[in-house]
Every structure is written in C-alpha cells, then in structure tokens.
LUMMIRO-898092 format. One record per residue (C-alpha): residue in three letters; residue number from 1; x, y, z. Coordinates in pm, 1 decimal, always signed. Layout:
<atoms>
ATOM   res     n         xx         yy         zz
ATOM   ALA   NUM          X          Y          Z
...
</atoms>
This chain:
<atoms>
ATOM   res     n         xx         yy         zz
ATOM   UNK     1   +15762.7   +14051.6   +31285.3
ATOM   UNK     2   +15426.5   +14262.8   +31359.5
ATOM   UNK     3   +15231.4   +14163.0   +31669.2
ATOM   UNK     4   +14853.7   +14355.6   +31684.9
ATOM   UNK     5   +14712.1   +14316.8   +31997.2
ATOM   UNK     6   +14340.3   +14381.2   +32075.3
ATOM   UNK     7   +14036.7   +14328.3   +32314.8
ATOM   UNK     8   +13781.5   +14289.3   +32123.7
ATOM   UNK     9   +13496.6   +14341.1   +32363.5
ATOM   UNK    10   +13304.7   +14046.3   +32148.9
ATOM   UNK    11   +13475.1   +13856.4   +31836.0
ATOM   UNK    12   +13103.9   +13917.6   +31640.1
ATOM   UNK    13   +13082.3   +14271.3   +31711.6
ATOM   UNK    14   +13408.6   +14366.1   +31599.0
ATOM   UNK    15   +13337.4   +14132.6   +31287.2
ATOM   UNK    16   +13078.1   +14360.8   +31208.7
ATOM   UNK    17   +13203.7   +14652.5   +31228.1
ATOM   UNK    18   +13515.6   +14557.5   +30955.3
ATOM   UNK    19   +13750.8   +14365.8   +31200.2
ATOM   UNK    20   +13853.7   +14157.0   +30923.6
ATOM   UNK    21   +13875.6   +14356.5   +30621.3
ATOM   UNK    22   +14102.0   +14596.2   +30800.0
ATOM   UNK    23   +14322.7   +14289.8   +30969.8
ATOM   UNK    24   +14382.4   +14155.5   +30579.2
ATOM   UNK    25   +14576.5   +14504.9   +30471.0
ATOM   UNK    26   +14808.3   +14493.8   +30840.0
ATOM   UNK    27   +15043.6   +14207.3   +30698.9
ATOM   UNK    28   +15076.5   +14117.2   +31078.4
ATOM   UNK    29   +15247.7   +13779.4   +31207.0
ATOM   UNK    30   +15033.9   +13746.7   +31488.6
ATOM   UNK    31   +14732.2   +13873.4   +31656.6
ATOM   UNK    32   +14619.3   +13793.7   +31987.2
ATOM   UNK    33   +14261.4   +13835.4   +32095.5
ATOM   UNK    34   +14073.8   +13869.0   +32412.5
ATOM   UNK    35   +13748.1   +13927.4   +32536.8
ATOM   UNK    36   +13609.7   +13713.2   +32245.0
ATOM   UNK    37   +13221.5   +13652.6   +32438.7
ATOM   UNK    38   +13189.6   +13348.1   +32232.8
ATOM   UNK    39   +13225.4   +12957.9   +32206.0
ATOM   UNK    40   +13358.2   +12792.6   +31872.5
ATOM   UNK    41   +12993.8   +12690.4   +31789.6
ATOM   UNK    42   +12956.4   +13116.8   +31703.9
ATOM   UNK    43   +13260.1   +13167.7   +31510.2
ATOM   UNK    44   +13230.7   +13196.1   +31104.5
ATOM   UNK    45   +13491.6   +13011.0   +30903.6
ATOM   UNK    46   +13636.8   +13378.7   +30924.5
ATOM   UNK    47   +13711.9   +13416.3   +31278.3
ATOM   UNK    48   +13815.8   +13037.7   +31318.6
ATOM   UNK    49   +14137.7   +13090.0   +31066.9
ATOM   UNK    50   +14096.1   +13473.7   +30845.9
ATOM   UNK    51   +14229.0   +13404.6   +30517.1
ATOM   UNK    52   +14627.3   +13315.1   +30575.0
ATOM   UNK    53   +14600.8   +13244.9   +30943.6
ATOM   UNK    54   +14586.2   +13001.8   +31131.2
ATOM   UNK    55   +14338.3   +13001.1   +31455.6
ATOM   UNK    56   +14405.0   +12924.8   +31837.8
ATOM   UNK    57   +14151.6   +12967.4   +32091.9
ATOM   UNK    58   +14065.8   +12910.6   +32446.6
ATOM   UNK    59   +13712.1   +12991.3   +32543.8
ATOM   UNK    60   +13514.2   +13054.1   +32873.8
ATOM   UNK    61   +13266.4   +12805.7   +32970.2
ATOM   UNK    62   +13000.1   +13117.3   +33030.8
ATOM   UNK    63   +12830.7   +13170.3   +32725.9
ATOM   UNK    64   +12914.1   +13538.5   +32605.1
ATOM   UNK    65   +13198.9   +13578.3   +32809.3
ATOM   UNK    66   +13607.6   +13642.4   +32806.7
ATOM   UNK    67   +13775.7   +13391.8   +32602.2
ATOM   UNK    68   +14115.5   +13451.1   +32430.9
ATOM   UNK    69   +14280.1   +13357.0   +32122.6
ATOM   UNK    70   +14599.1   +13362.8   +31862.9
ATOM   UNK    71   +14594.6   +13423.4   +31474.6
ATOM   UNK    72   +14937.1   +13309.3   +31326.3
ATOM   UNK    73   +15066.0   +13291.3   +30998.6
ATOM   UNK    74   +15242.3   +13007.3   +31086.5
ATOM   UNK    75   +15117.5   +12694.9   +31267.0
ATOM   UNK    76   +15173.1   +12654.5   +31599.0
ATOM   UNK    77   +15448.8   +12389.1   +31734.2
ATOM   UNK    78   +15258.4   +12376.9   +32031.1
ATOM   UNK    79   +14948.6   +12588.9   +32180.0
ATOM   UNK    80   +14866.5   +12605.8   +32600.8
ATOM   UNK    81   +14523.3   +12702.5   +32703.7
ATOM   UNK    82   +14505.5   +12796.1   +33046.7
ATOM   UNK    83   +14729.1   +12816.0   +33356.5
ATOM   UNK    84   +14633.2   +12495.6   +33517.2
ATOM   UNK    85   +14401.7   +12645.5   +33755.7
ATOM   UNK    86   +14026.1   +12560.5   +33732.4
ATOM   UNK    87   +13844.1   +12890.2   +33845.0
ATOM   UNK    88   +14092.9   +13081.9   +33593.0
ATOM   UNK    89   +14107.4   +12822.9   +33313.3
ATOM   UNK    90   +13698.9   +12821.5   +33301.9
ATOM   UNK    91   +13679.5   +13174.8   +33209.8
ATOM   UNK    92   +13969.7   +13158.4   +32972.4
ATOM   UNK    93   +14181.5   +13389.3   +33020.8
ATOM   UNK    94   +14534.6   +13297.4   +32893.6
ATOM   UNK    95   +14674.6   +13103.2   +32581.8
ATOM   UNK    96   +15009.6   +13020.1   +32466.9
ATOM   UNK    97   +15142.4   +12967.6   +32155.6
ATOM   UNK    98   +15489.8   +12841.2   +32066.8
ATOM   UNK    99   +15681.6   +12882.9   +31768.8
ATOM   UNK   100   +16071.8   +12770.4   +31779.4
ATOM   UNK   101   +16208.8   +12960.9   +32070.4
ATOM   UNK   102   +15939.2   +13204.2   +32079.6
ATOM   UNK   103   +15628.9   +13237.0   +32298.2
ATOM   UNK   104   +15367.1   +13449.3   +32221.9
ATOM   UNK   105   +15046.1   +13490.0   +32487.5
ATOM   UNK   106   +14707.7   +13601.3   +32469.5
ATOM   UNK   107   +14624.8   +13757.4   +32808.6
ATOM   UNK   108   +14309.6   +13883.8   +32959.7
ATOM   UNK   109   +14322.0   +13952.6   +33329.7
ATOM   UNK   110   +14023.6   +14030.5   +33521.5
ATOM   UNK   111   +13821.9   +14351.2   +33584.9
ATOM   UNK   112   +13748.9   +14410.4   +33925.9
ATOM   UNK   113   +13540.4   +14752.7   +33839.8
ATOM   UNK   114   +13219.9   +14592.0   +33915.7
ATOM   UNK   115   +13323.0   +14498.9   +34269.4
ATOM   UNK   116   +13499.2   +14415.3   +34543.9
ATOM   UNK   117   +13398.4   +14034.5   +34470.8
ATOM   UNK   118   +13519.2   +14039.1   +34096.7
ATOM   UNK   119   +13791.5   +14257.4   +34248.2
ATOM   UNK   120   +13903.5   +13952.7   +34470.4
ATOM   UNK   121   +13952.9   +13736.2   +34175.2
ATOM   UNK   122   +14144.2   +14014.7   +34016.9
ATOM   UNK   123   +14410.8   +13983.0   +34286.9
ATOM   UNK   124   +14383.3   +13598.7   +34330.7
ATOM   UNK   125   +14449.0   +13576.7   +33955.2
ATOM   UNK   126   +14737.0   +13816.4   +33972.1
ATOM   UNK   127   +14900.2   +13648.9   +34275.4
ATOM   UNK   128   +14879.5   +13347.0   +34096.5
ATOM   UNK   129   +15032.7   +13433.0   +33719.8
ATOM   UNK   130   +15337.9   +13604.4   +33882.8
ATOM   UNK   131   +15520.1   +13294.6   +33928.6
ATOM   UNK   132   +15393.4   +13166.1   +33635.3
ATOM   UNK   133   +15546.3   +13508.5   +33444.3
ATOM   UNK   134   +15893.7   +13431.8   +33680.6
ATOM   UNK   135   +15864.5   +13091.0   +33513.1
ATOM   UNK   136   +15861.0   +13218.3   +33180.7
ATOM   UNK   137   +16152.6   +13483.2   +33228.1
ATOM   UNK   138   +16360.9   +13168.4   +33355.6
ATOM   UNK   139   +16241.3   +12946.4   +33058.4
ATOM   UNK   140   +16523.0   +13037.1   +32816.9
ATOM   UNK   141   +16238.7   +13128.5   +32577.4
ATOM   UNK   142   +16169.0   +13442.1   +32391.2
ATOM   UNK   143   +15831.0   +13556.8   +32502.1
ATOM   UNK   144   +15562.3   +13804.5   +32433.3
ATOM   UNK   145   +15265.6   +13822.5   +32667.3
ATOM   UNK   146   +14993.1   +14059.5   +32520.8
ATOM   UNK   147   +14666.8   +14158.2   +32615.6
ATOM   UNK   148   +14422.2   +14322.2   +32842.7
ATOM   UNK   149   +14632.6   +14331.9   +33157.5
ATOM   UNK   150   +14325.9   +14592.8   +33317.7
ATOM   UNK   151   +14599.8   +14770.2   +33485.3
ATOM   UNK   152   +14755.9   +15122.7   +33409.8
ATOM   UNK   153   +15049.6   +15125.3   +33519.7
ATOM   UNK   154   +15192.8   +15480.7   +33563.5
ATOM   UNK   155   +15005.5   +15875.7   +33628.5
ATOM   UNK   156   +15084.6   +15884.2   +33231.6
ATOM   UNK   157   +14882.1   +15588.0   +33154.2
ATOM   UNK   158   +14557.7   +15730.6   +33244.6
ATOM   UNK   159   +14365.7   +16062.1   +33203.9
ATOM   UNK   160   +14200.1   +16121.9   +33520.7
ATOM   UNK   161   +14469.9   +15941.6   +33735.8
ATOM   UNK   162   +14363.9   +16147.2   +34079.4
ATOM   UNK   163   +14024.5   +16077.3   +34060.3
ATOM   UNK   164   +14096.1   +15674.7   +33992.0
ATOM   UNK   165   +14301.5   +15607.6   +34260.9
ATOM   UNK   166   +14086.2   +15412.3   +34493.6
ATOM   UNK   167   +13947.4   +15217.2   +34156.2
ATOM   UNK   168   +13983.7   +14927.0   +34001.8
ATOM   UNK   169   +14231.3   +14954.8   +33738.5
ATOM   UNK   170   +14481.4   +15197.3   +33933.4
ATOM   UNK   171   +14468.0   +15049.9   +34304.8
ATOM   UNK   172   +14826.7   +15083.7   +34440.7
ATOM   UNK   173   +14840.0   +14714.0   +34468.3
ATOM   UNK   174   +14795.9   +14675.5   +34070.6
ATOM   UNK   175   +15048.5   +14907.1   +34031.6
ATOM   UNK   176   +15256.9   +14815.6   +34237.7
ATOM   UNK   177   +15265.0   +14435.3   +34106.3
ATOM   UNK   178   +15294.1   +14502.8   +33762.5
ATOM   UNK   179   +15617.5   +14760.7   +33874.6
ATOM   UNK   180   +15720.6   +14356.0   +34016.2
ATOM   UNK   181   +15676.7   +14212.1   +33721.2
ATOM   UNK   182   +15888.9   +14458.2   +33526.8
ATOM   UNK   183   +16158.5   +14570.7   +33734.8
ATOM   UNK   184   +16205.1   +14279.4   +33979.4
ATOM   UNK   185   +16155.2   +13969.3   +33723.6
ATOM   UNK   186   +16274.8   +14184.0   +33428.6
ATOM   UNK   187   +15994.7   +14205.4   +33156.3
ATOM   UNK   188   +15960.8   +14473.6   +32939.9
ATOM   UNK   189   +15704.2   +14711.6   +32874.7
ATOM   UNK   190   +15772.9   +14771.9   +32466.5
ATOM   UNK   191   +15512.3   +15048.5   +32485.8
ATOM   UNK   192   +15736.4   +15235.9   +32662.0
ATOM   UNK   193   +16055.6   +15122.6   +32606.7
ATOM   UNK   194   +15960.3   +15310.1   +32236.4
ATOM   UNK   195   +15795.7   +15608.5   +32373.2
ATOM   UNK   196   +15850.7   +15694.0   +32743.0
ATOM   UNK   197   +15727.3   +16025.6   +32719.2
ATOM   UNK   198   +15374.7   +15978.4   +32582.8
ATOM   UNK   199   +15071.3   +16060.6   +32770.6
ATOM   UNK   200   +14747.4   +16144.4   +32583.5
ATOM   UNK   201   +14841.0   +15953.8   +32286.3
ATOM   UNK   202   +14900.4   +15661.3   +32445.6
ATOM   UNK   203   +14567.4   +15535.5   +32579.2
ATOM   UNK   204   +14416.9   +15180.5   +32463.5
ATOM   UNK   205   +14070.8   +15190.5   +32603.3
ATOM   UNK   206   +13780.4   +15453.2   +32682.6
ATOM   UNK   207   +13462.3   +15387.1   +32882.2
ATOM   UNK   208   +13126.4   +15382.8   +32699.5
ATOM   UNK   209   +12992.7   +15599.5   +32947.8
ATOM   UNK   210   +13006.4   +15988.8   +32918.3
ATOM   UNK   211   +13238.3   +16113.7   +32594.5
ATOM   UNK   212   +13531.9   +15976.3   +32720.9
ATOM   UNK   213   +13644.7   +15836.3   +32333.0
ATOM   UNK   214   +13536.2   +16197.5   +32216.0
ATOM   UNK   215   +13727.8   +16387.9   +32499.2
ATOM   UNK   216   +13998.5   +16151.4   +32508.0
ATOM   UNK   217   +13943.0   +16039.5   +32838.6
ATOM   UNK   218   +14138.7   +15693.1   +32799.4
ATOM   UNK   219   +14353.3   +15430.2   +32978.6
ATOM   UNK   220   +14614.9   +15234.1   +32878.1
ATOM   UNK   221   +14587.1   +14860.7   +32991.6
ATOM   UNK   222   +14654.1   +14734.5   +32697.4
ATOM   UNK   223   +15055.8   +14576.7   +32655.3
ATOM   UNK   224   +15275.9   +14361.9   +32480.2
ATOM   UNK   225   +15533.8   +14310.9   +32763.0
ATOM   UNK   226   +15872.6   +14115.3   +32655.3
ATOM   UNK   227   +16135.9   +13931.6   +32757.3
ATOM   UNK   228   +16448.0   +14155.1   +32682.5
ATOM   UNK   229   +16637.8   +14018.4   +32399.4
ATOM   UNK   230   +16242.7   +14052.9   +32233.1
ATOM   UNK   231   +16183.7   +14381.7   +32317.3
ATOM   UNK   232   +16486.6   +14509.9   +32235.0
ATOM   UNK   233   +16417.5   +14445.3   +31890.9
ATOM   UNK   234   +16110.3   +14652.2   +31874.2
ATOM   UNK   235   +16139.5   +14935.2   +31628.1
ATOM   UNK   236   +15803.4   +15109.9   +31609.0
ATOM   UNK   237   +15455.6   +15086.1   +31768.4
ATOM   UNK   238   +15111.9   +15229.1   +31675.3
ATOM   UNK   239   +14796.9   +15249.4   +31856.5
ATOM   UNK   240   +14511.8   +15229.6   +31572.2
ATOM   UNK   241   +14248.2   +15464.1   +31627.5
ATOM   UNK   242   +14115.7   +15542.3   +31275.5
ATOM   UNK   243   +13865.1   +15284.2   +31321.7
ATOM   UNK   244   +13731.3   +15146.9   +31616.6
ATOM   UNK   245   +13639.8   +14791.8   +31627.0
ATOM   UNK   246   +13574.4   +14810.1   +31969.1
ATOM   UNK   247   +13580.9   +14997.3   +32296.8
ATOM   UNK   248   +13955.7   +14900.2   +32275.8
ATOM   UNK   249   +14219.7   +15032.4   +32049.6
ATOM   UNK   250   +14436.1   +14757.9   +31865.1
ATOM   UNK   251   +14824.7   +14778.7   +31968.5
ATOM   UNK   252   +15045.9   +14710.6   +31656.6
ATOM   UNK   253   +15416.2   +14669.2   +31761.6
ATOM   UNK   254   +15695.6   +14586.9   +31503.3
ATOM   UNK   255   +15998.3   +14394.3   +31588.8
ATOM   UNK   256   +16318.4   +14376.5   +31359.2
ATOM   UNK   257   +16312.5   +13997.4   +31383.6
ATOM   UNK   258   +16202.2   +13749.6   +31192.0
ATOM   UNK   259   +15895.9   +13516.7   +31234.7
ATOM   UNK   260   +15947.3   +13120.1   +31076.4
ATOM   UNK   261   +15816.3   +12789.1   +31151.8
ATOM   UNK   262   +16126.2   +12688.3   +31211.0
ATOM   UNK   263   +16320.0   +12992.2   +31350.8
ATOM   UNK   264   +16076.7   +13223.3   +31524.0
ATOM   UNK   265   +16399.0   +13451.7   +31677.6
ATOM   UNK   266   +16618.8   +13512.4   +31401.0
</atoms>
C-alpha cells in the first residue's frame, strides 16, 4: 500500500505545474491533500476524481483558503469531514476516510507564523485534536493521519533550529505536544521509524523567501504518523524532490500491506 502525502499550497497551482501527470506514474493507494485554496465550484473533473481515483474533500468556507482532501483507489466505506468543532471545521482542516479497519486522515494544522493571534488558534486547535488522536489510538482501528502538522519535531527536523526557537513551528510547546502524542498515546512517526538518522535529507518544506529551496534551508512538518501495527509495516519512504509542485515536498511511504475494499489491513 503507497500513501503520498502533500500540501499543496493551492490544488490549481500544483495542477499546473504537472501535479497530475506525475501522480498517474506513482501507482499510489492513497493521497491526501491539504492546503487545497479552493471550493468544489474550482476543481476540473481532474482534481474532483484523477483518472482511477476516487475524490474526498472538505473545504474552508474562505474562498482561497486551507481545505483538505483524500484520493483513493478504492471508495470510501465512510468519509468524516471535520472534528465537530465550528471555528476548526470552517477552515477545513481534517478529513477521514475509512476503508475496512483502516483510517486514513488528511491533516492540516494551523500556522501560527503570522502571529500571535493565528498562533492562538494553533494551540487551541492542538489542545483540542489530542483527545481526538487518544480516541483514535483507543478505536481498535488501523490509522494513518498525514499531513501538514506545521510542527518540526526534533533539532534534526529543521536547518536553522537555534535561530527558530522562539518561532512558530519549533516553540517548545509544539514540540513538546507532538513528543505527547508519540510517546505518551503511542503513535508513530514512520518517517523516522525508517530513517532515524537523517537530517538534511529529510526536510518537507522551504520558505519562498531568501534561497532556502536552493541552499537547502528546509523543515520537516510534513508526517504520516501511525498507529503501530501500521507503521510497523512500513518498508521504504521517499521525499520527492525532482519536481516541485509546490513549496512542499510530497511524502511517499510504502507499507507491506495490502489495500482492499473489503480488507484494508491484510
């Protein structure tokens, strides 16, 4: 089963720039989406269901903003938009698709670079999806929750980690409660469970500003974080940079499991 995660940083700008020609040659399962900056009324027949997918989205109400969304190549049993919160669900930010026994989420948690207000809603967001994660751990399901978590976890996920330390992004609170979410609730970061040394090569976004994609001055805050039986199965992981599609890097993690209507955990 291949799982590509990837902000997109706006569905028709990555369209343009060969999103979909590249996505038919990846033979993945599923894709998850965020930062899609547009309603259904601006999708193509392309980016509502590519050619051997089907489509799952949940948008923001702002025009040109956030929004997540699912590609599978099988349909759905059933698909979740939102977290049953208003002020989160409205700028659509999380959607969950089940397949047999298997969850898999798109997830796009706030910025809070542009200030402390945005920064506020980062936190109230985050103190509010950590039961719903504990939830999901409890569930009995196999889950997947990918995306745009805006947080980088360790030193090693970051270039300039000194220098970001009082930013959004690397506050010791982020840290701190995404080291919650995997070592006291027990998900797993697949990234590195498959490569725990990597440092340079394992960054998932650079700024526009500056030559950060030239110099390699990245983050990782990108993740596909598993439930344990899940990411134990993981076998190799890739982080596409031949292309770019977007200010983003798509995360393309293979797991020695197979992917049915019927059986998605086999």
């Amino acid at each position: 089963m291949r799982i590509i995660s990837l902000n997109l940083n706006g569905i028709r700008s990555a369209a343009n720039k060969g999103l979909y020609e590249w996505l038919a040659h990846q033979r993945a399962d599923l894709v998850c989406l965020q930062e899609l900056k547009a309603q259904h009324a601006n999708l193509t027949e392309q980016m509502q269901r590519p050619h051997g997918y089907f489509g799952y989205f949940h948008y923001a109400e702002k025009k040109g903003y956030s929004g997540v969304g699912i590609y599978s190549k099988q349909p759905a049993d059933e698909v979740i938009e939102g977290l049953g919160h208003a002020d989160i669900d409205a700028e659509g930010r999380y959607l969950e698709a089940r397949f047999g026994n298997l969850s898999v989420v798109s997830l796009y948690l706030p910025s809070g670079s542009s200030g402390p207000e945005r920064q506020a809603v980062k936190f109230s967001m985050m103190e509010r999806f950590y039961p719903h994660l504990a939830a999901l751990m409890a569930s009995g399901r196999e889950v997947v929750v990918c995306g745009d978590w805006n947080i980088a976890h360790q030193q090693a996920d970051l270039k300039n980690w000194r220098g970001n330390r009082k930013n959004s992004g690397f506050l010791p609170e982020e840290r701190a409660w995404f080291g919650q979410v995997l070592q006291t609730q027990g998900w797993v970061d697949v990234y590195r469970k498959l490569h725990p040394d990597a440092t340079d090569a394992c960054y998932t976004w650079w700024s526009n500003r500056g030559q950060a994609w030239d110099k390699n001055v990245g983050w990782r805050i990108d993740y596909q974080v598993a439930t344990p039986q899940l990411a134990g199965t993981a076998v190799s992981c890739t982080i596409y940079k031949d292309r770019r599609f977007s200010d983003h890097a798509p995360l393309i993690i293979d797991y020695e499991t197979a992917f049915s209507a019927d059986a998605a955990i086999a």
